[in-house]
PyMOL commands that place a pseudoatom at each C-alpha (Angstrom):
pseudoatom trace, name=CA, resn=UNK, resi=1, chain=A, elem=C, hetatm=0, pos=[46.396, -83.020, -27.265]
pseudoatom trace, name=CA, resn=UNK, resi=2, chain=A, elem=C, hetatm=0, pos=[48.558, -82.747, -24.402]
pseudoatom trace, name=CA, resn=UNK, resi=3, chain=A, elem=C, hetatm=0, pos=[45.820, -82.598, -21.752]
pseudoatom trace, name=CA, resn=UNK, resi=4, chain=A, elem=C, hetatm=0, pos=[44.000, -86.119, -23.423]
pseudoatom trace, name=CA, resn=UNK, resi=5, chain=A, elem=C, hetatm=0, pos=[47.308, -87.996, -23.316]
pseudoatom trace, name=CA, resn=UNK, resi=6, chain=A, elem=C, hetatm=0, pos=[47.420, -86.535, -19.392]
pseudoatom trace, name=CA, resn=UNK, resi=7, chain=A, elem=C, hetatm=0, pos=[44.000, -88.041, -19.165]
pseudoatom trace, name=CA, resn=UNK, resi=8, chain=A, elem=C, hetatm=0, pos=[44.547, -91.296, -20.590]
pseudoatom trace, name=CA, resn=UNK, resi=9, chain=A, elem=C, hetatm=0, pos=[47.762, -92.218, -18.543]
pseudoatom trace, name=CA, resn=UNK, resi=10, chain=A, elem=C, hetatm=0, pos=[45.750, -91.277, -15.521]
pseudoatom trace, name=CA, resn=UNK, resi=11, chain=A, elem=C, hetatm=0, pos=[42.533, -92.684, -16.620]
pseudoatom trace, name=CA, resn=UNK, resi=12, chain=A, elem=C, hetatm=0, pos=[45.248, -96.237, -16.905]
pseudoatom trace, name=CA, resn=UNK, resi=13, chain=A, elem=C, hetatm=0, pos=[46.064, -95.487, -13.413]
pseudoatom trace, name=CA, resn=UNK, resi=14, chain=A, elem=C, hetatm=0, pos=[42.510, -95.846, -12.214]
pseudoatom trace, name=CA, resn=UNK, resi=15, chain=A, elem=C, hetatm=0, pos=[42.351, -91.864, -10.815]
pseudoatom trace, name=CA, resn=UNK, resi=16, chain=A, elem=C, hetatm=0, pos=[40.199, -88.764, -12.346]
pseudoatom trace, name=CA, resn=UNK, resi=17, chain=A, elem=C, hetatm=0, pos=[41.663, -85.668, -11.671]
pseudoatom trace, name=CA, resn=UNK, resi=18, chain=A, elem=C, hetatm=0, pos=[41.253, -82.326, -13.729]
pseudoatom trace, name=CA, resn=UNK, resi=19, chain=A, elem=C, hetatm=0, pos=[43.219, -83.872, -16.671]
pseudoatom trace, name=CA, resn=UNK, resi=20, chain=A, elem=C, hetatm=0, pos=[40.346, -86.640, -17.121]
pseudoatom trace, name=CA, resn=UNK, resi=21, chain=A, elem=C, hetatm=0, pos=[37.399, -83.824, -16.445]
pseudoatom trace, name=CA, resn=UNK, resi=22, chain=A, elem=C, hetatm=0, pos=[38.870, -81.555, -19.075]
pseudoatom trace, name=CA, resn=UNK, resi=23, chain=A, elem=C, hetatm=0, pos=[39.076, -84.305, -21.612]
pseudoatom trace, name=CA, resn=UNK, resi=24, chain=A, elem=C, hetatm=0, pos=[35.782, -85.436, -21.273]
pseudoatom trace, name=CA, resn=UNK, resi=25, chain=A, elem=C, hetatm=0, pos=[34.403, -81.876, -21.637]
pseudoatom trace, name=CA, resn=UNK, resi=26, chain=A, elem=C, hetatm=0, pos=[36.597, -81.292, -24.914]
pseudoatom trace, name=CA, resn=UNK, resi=27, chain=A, elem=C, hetatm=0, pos=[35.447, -84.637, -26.284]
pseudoatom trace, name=CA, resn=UNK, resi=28, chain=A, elem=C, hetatm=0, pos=[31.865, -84.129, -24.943]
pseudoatom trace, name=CA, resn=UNK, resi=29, chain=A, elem=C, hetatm=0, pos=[31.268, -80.932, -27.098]
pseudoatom trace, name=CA, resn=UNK, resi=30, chain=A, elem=C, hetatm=0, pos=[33.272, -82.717, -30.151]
pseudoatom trace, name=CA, resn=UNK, resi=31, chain=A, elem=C, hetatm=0, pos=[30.253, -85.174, -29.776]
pseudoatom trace, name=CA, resn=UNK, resi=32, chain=A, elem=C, hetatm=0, pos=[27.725, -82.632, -29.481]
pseudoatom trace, name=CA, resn=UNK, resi=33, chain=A, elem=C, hetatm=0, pos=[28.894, -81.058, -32.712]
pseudoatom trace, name=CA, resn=UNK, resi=34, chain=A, elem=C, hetatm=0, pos=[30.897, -78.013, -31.019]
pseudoatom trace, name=CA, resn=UNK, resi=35, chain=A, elem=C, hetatm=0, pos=[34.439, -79.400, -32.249]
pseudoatom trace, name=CA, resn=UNK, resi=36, chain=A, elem=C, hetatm=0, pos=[35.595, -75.477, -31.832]
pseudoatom trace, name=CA, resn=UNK, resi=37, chain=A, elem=C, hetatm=0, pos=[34.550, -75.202, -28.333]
pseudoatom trace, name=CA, resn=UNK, resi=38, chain=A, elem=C, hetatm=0, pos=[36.159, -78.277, -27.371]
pseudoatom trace, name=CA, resn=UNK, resi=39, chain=A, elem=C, hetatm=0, pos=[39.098, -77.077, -29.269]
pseudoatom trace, name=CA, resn=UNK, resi=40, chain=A, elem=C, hetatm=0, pos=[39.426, -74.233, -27.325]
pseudoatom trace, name=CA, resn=UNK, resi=41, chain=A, elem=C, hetatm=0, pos=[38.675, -75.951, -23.933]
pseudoatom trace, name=CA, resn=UNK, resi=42, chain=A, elem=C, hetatm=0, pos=[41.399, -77.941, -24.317]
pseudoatom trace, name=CA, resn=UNK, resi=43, chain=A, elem=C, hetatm=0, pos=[44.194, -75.247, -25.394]
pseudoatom trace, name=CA, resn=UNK, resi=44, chain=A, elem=C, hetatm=0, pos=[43.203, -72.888, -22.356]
pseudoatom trace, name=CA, resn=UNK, resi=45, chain=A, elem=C, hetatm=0, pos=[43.714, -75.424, -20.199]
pseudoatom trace, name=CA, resn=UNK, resi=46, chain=A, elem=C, hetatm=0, pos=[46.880, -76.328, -21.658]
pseudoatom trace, name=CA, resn=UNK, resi=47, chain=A, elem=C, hetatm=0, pos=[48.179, -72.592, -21.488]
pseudoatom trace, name=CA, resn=UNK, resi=48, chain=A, elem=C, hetatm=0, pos=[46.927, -71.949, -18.091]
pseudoatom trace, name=CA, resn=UNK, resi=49, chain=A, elem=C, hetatm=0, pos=[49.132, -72.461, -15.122]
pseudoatom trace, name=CA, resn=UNK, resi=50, chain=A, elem=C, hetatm=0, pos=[48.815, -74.428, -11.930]
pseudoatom trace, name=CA, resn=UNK, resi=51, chain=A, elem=C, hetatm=0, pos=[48.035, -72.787, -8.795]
pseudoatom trace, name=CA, resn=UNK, resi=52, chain=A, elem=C, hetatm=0, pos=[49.710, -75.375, -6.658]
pseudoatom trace, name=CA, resn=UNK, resi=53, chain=A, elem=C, hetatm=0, pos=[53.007, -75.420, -8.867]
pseudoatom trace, name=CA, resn=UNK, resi=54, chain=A, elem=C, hetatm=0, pos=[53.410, -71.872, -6.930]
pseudoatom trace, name=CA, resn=UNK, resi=55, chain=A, elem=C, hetatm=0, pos=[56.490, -71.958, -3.745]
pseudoatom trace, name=CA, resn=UNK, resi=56, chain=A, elem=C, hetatm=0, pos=[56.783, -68.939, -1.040]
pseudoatom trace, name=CA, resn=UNK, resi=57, chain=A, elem=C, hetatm=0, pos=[59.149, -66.692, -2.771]
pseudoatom trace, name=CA, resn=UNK, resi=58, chain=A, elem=C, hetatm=0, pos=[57.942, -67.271, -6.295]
pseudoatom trace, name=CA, resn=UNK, resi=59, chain=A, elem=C, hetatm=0, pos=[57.386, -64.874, -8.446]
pseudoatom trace, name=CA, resn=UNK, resi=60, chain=A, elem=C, hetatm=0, pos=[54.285, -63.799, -10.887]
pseudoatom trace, name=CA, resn=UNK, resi=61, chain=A, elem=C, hetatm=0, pos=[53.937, -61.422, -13.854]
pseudoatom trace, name=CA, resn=UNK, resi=62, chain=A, elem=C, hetatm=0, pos=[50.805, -60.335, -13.445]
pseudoatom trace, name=CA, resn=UNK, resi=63, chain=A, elem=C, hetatm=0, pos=[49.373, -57.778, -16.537]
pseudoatom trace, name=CA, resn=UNK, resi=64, chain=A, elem=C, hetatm=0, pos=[46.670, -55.515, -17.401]
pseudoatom trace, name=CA, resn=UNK, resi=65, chain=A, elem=C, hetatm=0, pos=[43.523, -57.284, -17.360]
pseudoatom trace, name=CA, resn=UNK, resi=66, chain=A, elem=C, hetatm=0, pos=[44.425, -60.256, -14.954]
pseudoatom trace, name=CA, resn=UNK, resi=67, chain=A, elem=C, hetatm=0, pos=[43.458, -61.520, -12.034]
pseudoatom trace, name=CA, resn=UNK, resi=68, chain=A, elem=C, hetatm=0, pos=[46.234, -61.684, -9.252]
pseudoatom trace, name=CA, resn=UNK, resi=69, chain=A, elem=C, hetatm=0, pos=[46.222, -65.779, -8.217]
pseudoatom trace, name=CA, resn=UNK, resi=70, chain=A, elem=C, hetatm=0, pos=[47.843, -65.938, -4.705]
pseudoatom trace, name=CA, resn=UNK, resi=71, chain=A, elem=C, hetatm=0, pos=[48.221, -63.385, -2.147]
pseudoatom trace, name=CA, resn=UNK, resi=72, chain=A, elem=C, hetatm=0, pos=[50.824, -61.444, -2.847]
pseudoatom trace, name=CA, resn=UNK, resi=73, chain=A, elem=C, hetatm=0, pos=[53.443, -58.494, -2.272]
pseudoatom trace, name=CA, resn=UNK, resi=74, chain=A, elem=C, hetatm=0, pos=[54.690, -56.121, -5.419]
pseudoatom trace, name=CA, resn=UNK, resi=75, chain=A, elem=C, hetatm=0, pos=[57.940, -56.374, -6.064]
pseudoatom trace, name=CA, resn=UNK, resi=76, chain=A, elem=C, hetatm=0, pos=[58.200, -54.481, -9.318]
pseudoatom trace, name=CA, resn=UNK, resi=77, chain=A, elem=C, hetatm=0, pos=[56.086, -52.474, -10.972]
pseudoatom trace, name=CA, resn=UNK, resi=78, chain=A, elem=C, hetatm=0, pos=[52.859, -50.638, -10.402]
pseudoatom trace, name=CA, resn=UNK, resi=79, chain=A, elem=C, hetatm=0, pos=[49.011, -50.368, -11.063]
pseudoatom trace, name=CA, resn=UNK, resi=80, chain=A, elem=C, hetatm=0, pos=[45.448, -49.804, -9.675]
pseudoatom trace, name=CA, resn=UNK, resi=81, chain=A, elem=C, hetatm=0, pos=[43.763, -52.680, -8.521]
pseudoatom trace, name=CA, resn=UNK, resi=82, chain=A, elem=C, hetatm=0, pos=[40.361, -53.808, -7.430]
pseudoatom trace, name=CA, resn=UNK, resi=83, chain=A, elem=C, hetatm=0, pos=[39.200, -55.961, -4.755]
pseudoatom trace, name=CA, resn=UNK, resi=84, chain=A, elem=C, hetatm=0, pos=[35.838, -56.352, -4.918]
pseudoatom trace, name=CA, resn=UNK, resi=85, chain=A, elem=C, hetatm=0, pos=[35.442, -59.384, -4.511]
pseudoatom trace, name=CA, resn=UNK, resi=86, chain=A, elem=C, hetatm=0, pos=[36.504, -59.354, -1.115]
pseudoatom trace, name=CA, resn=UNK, resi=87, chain=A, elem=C, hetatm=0, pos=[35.365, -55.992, -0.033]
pseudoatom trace, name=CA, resn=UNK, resi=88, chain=A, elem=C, hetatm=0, pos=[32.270, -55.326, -2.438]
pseudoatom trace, name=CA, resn=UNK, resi=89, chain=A, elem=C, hetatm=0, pos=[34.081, -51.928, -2.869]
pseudoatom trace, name=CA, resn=UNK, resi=90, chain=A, elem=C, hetatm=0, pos=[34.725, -51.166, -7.170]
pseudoatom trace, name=CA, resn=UNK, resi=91, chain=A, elem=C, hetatm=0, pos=[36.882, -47.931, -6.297]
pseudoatom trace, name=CA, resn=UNK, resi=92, chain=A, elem=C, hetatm=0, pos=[40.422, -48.632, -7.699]
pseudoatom trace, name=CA, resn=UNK, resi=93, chain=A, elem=C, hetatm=0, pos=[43.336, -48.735, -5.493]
pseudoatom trace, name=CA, resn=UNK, resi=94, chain=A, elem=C, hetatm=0, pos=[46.925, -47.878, -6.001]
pseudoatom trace, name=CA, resn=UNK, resi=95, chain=A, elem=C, hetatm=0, pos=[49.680, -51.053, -5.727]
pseudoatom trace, name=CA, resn=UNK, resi=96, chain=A, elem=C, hetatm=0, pos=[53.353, -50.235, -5.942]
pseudoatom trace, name=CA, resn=UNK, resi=97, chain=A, elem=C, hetatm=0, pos=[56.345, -51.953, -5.028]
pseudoatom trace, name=CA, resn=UNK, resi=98, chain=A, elem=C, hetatm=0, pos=[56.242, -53.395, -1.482]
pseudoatom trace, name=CA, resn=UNK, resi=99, chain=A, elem=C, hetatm=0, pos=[52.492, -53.096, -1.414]
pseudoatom trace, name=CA, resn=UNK, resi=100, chain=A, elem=C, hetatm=0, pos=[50.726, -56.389, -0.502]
pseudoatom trace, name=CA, resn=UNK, resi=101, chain=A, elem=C, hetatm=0, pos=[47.798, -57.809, -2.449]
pseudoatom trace, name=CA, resn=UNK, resi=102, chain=A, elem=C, hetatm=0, pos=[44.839, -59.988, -1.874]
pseudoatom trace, name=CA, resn=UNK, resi=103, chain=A, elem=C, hetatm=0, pos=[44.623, -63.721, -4.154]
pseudoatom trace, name=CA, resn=UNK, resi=104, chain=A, elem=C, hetatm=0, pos=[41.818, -62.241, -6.942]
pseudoatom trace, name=CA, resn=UNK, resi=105, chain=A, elem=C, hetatm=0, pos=[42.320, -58.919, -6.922]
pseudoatom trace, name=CA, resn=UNK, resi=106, chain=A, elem=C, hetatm=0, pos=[42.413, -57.771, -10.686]
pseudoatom trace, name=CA, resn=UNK, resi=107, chain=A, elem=C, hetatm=0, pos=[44.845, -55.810, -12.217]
pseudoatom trace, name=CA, resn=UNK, resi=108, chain=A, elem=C, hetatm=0, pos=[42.893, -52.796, -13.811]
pseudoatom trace, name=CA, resn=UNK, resi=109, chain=A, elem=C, hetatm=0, pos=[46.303, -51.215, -15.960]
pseudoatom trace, name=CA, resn=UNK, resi=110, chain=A, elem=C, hetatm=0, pos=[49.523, -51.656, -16.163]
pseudoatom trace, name=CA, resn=UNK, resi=111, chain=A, elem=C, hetatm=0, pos=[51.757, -54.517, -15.287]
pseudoatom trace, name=CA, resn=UNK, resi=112, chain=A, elem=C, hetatm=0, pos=[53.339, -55.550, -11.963]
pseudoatom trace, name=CA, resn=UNK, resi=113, chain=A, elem=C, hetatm=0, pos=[55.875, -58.997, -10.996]
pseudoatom trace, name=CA, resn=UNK, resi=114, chain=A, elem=C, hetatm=0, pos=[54.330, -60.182, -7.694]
pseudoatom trace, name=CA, resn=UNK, resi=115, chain=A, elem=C, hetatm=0, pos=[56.257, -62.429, -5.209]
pseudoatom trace, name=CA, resn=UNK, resi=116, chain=A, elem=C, hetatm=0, pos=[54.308, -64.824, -3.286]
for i in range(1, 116): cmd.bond("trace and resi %d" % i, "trace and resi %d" % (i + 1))
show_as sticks, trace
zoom trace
């Protein structure tokens, strides 16, 4: 609900941003009989978090399973890592405190607060 009203104050203003393409996908699969998906468009896209909302010296909890958003140094915690998708490499690597990692690498176990 949130992310519609979003679109329709912008939508007012005469811009389209993600707000306005998100609503139009969760309305677009209402039409198209897929009320679920468009349900669930629109509350993962309320629940996720804005990349650009992130400062230097912020910092992110980043758990098992997730993807690491912004490069990145560890300042608490550990886990293995992979960064194949810069390297093409799948062997895990070990990330501890002070250890710096790449924007995308995903966190394979564990969980780790990352300052940016």
């Amino acid at each position: 609900v949130s992310a519609a009203l979003d679109a329709i104050v912008i939508i007012a203003s005469g811009k389209v941003n993600i707000h306005v393409l998100m609503a139009l996908a969760a309305f677009a699969s209402v039409f198209m009989g897929n009320s679920l998906e468009g349900g669930l468009l629109l509350a993962m896209f309320n629940l996720a978090h804005i990349v650009c909302d992130l400062e230097v010296g912020s910092y992110i909890l980043v758990r098992a399973g997730e993807a690491v958003p912004v490069d990145g140094e560890v300042f608490q915690g550990a886990s293995t890592i992979t960064i194949e998708h810069l390297t093409g490499e799948t062997k895990p690597l070990e990330r501890g405190v002070g250890d710096a990692i790449p924007g995308g690498a995903r966190n394979l176990e564990g969980m780790m607060v990352v300052k940016v």
